[in-house]
Each structure stands twice: as structure tokens, then as C-alpha cells.
C-alpha positions in Angstrom: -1.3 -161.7 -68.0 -4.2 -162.2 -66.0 -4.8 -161.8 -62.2 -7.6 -162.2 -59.8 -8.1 -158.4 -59.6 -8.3 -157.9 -63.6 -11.0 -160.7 -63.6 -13.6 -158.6 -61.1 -16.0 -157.0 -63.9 -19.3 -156.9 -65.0 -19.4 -161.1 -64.7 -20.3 -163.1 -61.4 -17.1 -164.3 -60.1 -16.1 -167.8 -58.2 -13.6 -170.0 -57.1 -12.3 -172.8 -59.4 -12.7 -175.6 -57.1 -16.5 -175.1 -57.5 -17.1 -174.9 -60.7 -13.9 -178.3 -61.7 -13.7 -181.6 -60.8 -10.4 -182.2 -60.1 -9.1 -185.8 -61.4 -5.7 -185.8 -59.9 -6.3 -189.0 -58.2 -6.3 -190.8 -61.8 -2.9 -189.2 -62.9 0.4 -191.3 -62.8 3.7 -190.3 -63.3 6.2 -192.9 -65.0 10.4 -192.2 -65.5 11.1 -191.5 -69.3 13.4 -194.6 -68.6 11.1 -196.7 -67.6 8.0 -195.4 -70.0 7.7 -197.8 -73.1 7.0 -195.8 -76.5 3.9 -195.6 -78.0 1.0 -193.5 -80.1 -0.5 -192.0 -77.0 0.9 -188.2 -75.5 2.7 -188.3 -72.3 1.8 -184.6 -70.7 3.4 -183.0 -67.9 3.0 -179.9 -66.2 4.1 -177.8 -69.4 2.7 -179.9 -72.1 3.8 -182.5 -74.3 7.0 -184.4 -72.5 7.0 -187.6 -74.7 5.2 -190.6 -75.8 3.7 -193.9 -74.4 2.3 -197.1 -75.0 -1.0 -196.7 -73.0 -3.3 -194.3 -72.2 -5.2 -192.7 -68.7 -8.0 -190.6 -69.9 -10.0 -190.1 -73.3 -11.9 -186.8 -73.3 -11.4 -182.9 -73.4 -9.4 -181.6 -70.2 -7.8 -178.6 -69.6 -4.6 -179.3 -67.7 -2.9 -176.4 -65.3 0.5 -176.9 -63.9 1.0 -177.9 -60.3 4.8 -177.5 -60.1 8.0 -177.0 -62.3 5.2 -174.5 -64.8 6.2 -171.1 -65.5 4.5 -169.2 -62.4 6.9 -166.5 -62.5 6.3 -165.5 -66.0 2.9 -167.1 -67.1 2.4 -165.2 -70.7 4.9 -168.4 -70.8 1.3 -170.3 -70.1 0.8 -172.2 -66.9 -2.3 -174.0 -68.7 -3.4 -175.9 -71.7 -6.4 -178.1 -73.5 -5.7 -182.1 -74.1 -8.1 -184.2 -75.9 -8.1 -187.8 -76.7 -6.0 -190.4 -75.5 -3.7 -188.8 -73.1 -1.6 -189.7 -70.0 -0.6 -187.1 -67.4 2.2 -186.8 -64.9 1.9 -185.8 -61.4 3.2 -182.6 -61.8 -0.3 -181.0 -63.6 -4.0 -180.7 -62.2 -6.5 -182.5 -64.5 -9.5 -179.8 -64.8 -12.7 -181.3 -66.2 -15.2 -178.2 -66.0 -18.6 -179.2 -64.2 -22.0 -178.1 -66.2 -22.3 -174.4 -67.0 -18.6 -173.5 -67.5 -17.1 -174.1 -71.1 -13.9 -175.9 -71.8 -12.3 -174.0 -74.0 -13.6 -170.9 -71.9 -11.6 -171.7 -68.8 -8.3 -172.5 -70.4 -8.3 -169.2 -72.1 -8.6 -168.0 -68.6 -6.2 -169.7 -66.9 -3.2 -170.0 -69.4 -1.7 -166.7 -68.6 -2.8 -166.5 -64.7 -0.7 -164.6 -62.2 -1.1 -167.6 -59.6 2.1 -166.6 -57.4 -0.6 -165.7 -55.0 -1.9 -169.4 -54.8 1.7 -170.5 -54.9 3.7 -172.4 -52.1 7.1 -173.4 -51.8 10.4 -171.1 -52.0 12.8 -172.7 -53.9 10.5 -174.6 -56.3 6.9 -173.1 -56.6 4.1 -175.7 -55.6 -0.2 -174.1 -57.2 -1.7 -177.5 -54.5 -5.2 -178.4 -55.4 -6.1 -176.4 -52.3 -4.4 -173.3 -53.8 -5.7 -174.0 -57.2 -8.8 -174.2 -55.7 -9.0 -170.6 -54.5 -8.4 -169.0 -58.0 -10.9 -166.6 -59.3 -13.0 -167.3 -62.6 -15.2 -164.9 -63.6 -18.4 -166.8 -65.0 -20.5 -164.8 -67.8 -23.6 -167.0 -69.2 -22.7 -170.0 -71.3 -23.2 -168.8 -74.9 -21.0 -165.3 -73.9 -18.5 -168.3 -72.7 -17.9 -169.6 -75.9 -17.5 -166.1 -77.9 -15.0 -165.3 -75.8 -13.4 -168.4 -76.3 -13.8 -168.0 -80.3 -12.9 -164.8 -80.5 -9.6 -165.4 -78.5 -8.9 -168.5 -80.1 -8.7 -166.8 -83.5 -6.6 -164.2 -82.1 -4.4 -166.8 -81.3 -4.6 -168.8 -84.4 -3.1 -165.2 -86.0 -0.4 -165.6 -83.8 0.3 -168.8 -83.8 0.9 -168.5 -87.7 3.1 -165.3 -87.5 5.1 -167.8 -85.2 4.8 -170.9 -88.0 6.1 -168.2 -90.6 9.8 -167.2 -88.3 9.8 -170.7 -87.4 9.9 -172.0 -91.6 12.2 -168.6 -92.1 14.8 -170.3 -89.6 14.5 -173.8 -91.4 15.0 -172.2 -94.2 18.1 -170.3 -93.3 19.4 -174.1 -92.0 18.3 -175.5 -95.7 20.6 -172.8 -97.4 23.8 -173.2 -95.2 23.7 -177.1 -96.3 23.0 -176.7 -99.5 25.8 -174.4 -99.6 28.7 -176.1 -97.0 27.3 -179.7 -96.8 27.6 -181.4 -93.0 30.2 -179.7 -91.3 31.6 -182.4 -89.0 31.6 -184.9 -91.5 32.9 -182.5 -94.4 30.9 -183.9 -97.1 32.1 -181.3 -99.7 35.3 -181.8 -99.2 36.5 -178.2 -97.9 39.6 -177.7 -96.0 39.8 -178.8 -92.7 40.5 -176.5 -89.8 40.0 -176.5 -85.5 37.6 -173.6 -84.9 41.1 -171.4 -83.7 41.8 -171.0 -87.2 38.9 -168.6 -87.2 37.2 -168.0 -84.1 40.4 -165.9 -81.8 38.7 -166.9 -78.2 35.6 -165.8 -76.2 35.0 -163.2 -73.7 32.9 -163.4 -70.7 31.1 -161.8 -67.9 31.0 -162.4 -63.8 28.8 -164.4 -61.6 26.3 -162.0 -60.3 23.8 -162.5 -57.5 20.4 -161.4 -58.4 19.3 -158.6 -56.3 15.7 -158.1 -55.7 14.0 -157.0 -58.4 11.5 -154.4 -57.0 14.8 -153.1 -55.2 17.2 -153.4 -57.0 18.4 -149.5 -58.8 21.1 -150.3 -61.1 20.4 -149.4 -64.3 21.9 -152.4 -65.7 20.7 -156.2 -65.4 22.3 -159.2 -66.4 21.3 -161.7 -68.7 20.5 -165.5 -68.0 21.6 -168.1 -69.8 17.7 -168.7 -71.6 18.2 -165.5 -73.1 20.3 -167.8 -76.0 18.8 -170.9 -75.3 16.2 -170.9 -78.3 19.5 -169.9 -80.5 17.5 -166.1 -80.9 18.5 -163.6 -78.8 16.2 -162.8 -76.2 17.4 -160.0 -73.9 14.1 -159.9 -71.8 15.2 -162.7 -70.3 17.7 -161.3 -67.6 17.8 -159.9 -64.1 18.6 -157.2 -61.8 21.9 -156.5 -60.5 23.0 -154.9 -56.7 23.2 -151.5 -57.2 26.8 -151.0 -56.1 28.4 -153.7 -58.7 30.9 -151.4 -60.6 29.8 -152.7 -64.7 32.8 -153.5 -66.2 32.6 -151.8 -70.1 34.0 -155.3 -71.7 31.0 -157.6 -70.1 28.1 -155.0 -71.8 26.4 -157.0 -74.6 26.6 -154.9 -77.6 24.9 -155.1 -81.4 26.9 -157.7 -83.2 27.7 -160.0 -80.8 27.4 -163.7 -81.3 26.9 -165.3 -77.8 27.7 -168.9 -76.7 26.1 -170.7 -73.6 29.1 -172.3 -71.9 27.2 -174.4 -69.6 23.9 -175.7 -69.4 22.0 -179.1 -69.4 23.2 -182.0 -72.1 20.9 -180.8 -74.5 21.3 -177.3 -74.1 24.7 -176.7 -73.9 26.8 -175.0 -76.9 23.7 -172.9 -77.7 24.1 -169.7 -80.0 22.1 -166.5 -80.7 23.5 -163.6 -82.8 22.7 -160.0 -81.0 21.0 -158.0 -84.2 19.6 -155.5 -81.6 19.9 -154.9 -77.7 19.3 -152.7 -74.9 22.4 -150.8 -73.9 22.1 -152.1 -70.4 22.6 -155.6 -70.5 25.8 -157.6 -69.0 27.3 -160.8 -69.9 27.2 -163.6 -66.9 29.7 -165.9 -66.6 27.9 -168.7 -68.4 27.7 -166.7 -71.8 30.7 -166.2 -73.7 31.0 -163.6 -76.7 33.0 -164.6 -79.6 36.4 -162.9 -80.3 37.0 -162.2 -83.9 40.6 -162.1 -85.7 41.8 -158.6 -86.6 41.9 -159.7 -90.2 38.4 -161.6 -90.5 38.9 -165.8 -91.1 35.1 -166.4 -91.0 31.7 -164.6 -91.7 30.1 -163.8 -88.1 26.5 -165.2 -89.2 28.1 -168.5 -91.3 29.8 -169.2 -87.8 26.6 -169.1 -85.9 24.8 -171.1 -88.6 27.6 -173.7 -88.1 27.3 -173.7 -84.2 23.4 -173.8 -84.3 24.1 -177.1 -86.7 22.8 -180.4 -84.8 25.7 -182.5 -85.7 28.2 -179.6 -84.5 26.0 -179.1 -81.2 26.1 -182.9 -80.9 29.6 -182.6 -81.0 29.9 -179.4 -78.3 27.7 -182.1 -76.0 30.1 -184.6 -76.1 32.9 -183.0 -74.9 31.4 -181.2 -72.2 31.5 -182.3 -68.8 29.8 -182.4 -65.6 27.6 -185.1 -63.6 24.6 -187.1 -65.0 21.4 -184.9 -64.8 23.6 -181.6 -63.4 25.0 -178.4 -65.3 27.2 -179.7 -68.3 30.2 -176.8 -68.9 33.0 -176.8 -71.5 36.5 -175.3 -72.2 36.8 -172.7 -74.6 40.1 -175.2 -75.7 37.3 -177.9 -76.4 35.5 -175.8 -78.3 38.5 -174.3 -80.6 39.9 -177.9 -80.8 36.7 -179.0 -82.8 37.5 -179.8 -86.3 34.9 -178.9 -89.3 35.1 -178.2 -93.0 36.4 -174.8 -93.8 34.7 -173.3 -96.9 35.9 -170.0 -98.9 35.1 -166.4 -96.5 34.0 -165.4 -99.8 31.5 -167.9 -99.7 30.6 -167.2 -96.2 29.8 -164.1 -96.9 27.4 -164.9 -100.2 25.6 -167.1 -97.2 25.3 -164.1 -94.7 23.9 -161.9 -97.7 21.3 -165.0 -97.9 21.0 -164.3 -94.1 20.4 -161.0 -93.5 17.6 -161.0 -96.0 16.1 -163.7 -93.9 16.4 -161.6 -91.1 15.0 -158.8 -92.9 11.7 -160.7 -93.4 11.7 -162.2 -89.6 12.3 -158.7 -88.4 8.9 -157.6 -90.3 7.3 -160.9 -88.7 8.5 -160.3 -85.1 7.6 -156.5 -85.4 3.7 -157.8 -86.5 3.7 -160.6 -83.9 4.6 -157.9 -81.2 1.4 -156.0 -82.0 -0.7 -159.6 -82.4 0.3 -160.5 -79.1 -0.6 -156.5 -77.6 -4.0 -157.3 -79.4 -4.6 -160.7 -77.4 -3.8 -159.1 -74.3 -5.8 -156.4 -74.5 -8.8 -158.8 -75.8 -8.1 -161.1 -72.6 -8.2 -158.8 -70.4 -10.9 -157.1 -71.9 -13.2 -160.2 -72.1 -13.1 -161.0 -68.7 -14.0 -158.1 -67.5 -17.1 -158.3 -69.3 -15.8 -155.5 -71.7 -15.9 -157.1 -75.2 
């Protein structure tokens, strides 16, 4: 992450808004309902958020959220390069860099900025042009511009294909469990059919917490959020602090071997599920995340189950029986869930699939453990070049 302090080096330093033009005035948003498919990228203020038939600008631009981007954890990335023909939304500046400053050069700086300074607004964060305007950019000569920017972008490019590499082991953990079981919902191997009950027992869940402050806060437990299973991986960095008084109950810790179920969230969303291979001792369940309760005598393989659940036809399925108001919070009824009906192959077979599985995860947990120190090494080259220090 960078920040306005870790920027002040051995390069001159100034303010964006001298060294941009800002074309803002040439952006125009348009409702997904109303926008009309087409070859051209519709961005918004954290990239890509569909297609369209038409097109507002044709060159290299780097784009930097205005509102709705991920100012409260930018390693996220709060800005990005576009090229081409590209439409933009209201809700991201449009930075084309004046002569002296390289394209690629500023994006690399601002992508991972700290702007909360810059920020306004309490409940949803607003970077204004003004504000945006006041950020720092430290601005080395041209030429040392653009070997930052390589060096940094194939630091990246090692990244991004650590990322490619879990990304094809997933799909091809997805390819196995249908070449093995078929389509659940629709049964096409004929298994027997069951409801989920008949091998799922229930689900447990945690407590509605408020956050308490974070810099304040002295409990030595947090609890998660709901994104920490949204991406169907487990994530336990993404949770929050708890009031130091809340007495933890021992049932609501998160514990190795949990598979975790997001009882409410948007349409899309909702139904997602992660399998805990590793956690923090720490961590408590909300009230939005359920934990699967097993049978005494095992019905189903733990990792088959969460291949099944993670299977779009079976999430499809979760989203139609939830409930809740257009554009609001969707929840569903752990008697929903059990009711669903799917094909029921052989535990024995289950358990030939999680074998399959774990090897997978054996290979992703070698990937994830080399992406960890690729992304250590970016960090310390970004902070490094800006500083004038590479």
C-alpha cells in the first residue's frame, strides 16, 4: 500500500491535479437495464462492469475510483489502465497524464493508494476531483518513469500467473466432480435421489456483532464478514473487531474443517461456500455464516458436499428460493436448503473425489504459499521505487 508519506524520497514530488487532465465531464453513466449490448467495455469505478453498444473515449487512460472503490483496503486497487474503445461510468475519474508523466508510471502509483486522507463522505466514501486532486505523485525523470513501470509490471505479470495457475487448479477440481457425478440438480447419471437432510444434519451459526473500533477494540477475537466465503475460498482476513466485553461463545469459533455457508447475501452471492483448510484460532462465526453439521455416522464426503454447493446449477437453485426485496439482502432457511433435491452418488465415491481434492489442494497450497512471497516482493519494489530506492 502506498501513502503520501512513503512517496517523499529522493524524487520531486506534486500534486495530481497538475500533472492530469481530468476528463470527467465526458463520462456518462447508463442503468445496466437500459444499456444495449455490444463489443465495447462498460468500466466503472472497479473495472470492467459489462458491455455496450457504443463507445466514449479511444486512447490509453488510467481510470481511479471516485466512489463505491475499495478505499478502505486498496492492495484491493482503487486504480487501473483502459485502452481502446471504452465507456466509463460516473463513479471513476478519467486520468489522461499531461507531457512528462508516463501512463503506465502513474497507474502503478496509484492502484494501491491509501487515499482515505482525500476521502469524503461517512457512510459511503466519496475521492472528489478536488480531493483527487491533492494526492501526491512523486515525479522521477521520464525514462526512470518507465523502468519503474517495467520492472513492476513484470512483477506483476509473475503474479498474475501464480493467480491463472489456482484459478485453472479450481476449474479443474469442477471438471473432475462432473466427470465423476454428472449435474447434480438434473441427475444426469441417474444416482439416487435425496433432499440435502439425508446427509447434511443442519447448520450452526454465530451472533450479530457490532464492529467496535478497530484501533480500540482489545478482544483478542474478531469476527468474520460474510466476503470472507464470498470467492467460495476461505479468506479469514477478511473480518473485524469485536467489543472487548462480548463473552465468545466456544460453539461460534471457526475451526479447521469447517465448511461455511453464506446464509444471506445479494442474488448472486447468496449460498456461497468455502471449506476452512486452515484458520486462526480467533475467529467467530456472524450470524450470516452458517457451519455445516455432520451426521454421527458420515452420509456425505465434507469436500464432495462443498463441490456440490459451489456447482452453478445448485447455487442457481439456493437463489431461487431465497427471499428478500429486489436489489436488498436475499436470506434463506436452513429448511430451504435441506429441502433441495440432488443426485446422491456412493460415499465411497465421494470419498475417491475428495482424495482427487486434496491433491488439488496440495498443489494450490504450494501456489498460494509462492504468491504470498510474490506479492511481499511487489510491495517492497513499490514502495521501494518511489522512493527513488530501486
Amino acid at each position: 500500500m502506498i501513502t503520501r508519506n512513503s512517496v517523499e524520497g529522493a524524487f520531486p514530488v506534486t500534486k495530481l491535479g497538475s500533472v492530469v487532465n481530468f476528463l470527467d465531464s465526458k463520462r456518462r453513466p447508463i442503468t445496466e437495464s437500459e444499456r444495449i449490448a455490444g463489443p465495447y467495455p462498460y468500466y466503472g469505478a472497479n473495472g470492467v462492469q459489462g458491455n455496450i453498444d457504443s463507445y466514449i473515449f479511444d486512447e490509453p487512460l488510467v481510470l481511479l475510483a471516485e466512489d463505491g472503490g475499495h478505499f478502505d483496503d486498496p492492495r484491493r486497487g482503487i486504480a487501473y489502465r483502459i485502452s481502446g474503445k471504452t465507456w466509463v461510468n460516473n463513479h471513476a475519474h478519467v486520468l489522461q497524464p499531461k507531457h512528462g508523466l508516463d501512463l503506465a508510471f502513474l497507474c502503478r502509483v496509484l492502484e494501491n493508494y491509501d487515499v482515505k486522507p482525500f476521502v469524503t463522505g461517512t457512510t459511503r466514501g466519496k475521492l472528489t476531483k478536488a480531493g483527487a486532486s491533492e494526492i501526491l505523485i512523486p515525479m522521477p525523470p521520464l525514462e526512470e518513469q518507465r523502468r519503474i513501470a517495467a520492472i513492476l509490471d513484470q512483477a506483476d505479470a509473475l503474479r498474475a500467473k501464480r493467480r491463472e495457475a489456482l484459478v485453472q487448479l479450481d476449474s479443474l477440481a469442477q471438471s473432475i466432480f462432473y466427470e465423476m457425478f454428472g449435474d447434480p440438480i438434473l441427475n444426469d447419471r441417474s444416482w439416487p435421489f435425496a433432499e440435502v437432510s439425508d446427509f447434511v444434519a443442519g447448520f450452526e451459526s454465530g451472533k450479530s456483532i457490532v464492529a467496535d473500533d478497530e484501533e480500540e477494540s482489545t478482544s483478542p477475537y474478531r469476527v468474520l464478514k460474510i466476503s470472507a466465503v464470498t470467492s467460495l475460498e476461505y479468506k479469514p482476513e477478511h473480518s473485524k473487531a469485536i467489543p472487548a466485553q462480548y463473552l465468545v461463545p466456544e460453539s461460534h469459533i471457526v475451526r479447521k474443517g469447517d465448511l461455511l455457508f453464506s446464509r444471506a447475501n445479494t442474488t448472486e452471492l447468496i449460498g456461497a461456500t468455502a471449506f476452512v483448510n486452515e484458520t486462526p484460532d480467533n475467529l467467530l462465526l456472524p450470524d450470516k455464516l452458517w457451519r455445516f453439521v455432520w451426521f454421527d455416522k458420515p452420509r456425505a464426503a465434507p469436500l464432495y458436499v462443498r463441490q456440490l454447493f459451489q456447482q452453478m446449477r445448485f447455487r442457481y437453485e439456493i437463489g431461487m428460493r431465497a427471499s428478500g426485496s429486489s436489489g436488498s439482502m436475499q436470506n434463506i432457511s436452513q429448511k430451504k436448503v435441506l429441502s433441495i433435491m440432488v443426485g446422491n452418488p456412493p460415499l465411497e465415491l465421494q470419498k475417491i473425489f475428495s482424495a482427487r481434492v486434496e491433491a488439488i489442494q496440495a498443489i494450490k497450497s504450494n501456489h498460494r504459499l509462492a504468491l504470498i512471497k510474490l506479492e511481499a516482493l511487489f510491495n517492497s519494489l513499490q514502495y521501494r521505487a518511489f522512493r527513488g530506492e530501486l
